[in-house]
C-alpha positions, 0 to 999 in steps of 0.5 A, a space after each residue: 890711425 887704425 885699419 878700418 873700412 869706414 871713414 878715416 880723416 886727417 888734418 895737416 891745417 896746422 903745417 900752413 900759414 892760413 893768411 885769410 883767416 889768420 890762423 896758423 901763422 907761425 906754421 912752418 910751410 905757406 902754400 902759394 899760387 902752382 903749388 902741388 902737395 904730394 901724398 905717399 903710401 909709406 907702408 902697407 899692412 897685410 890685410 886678413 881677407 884679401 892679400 891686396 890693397 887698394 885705396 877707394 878713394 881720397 878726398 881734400 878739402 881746403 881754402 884758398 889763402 
């Protein structure tokens, strides 16, 4: 990804069997009932107007499976 200020999206769909619809069935991870991905910062990079860093926010969409 590039650093922007605008917009920025990802899909990991193609990780998790999606059973409902009948896709991805050969993905390597299933997510089942009480289950909880966790996401990491893995690095930060110097910004050029502030020296601080901040995520505004972070939204998930999914389906049930």
């Amino acid at each position: 990804m590039i650093d922007t200020w605008h917009f920025q999206s990802f899909d990991i769909g193609k990780f998790f069997k999606y059973k409902r619809d009948n896709k991805f069935l050969d993905a390597p991870f299933e997510i089942k009932q009480g289950d909880k991905l966790t996401f990491e910062i893995l690095d930060v990079y110097a910004g050029t107007k502030y020296k601080d860093v901040a995520l505004s926010e972070f939204m998930v969409e999914g389906a049930g499976n």
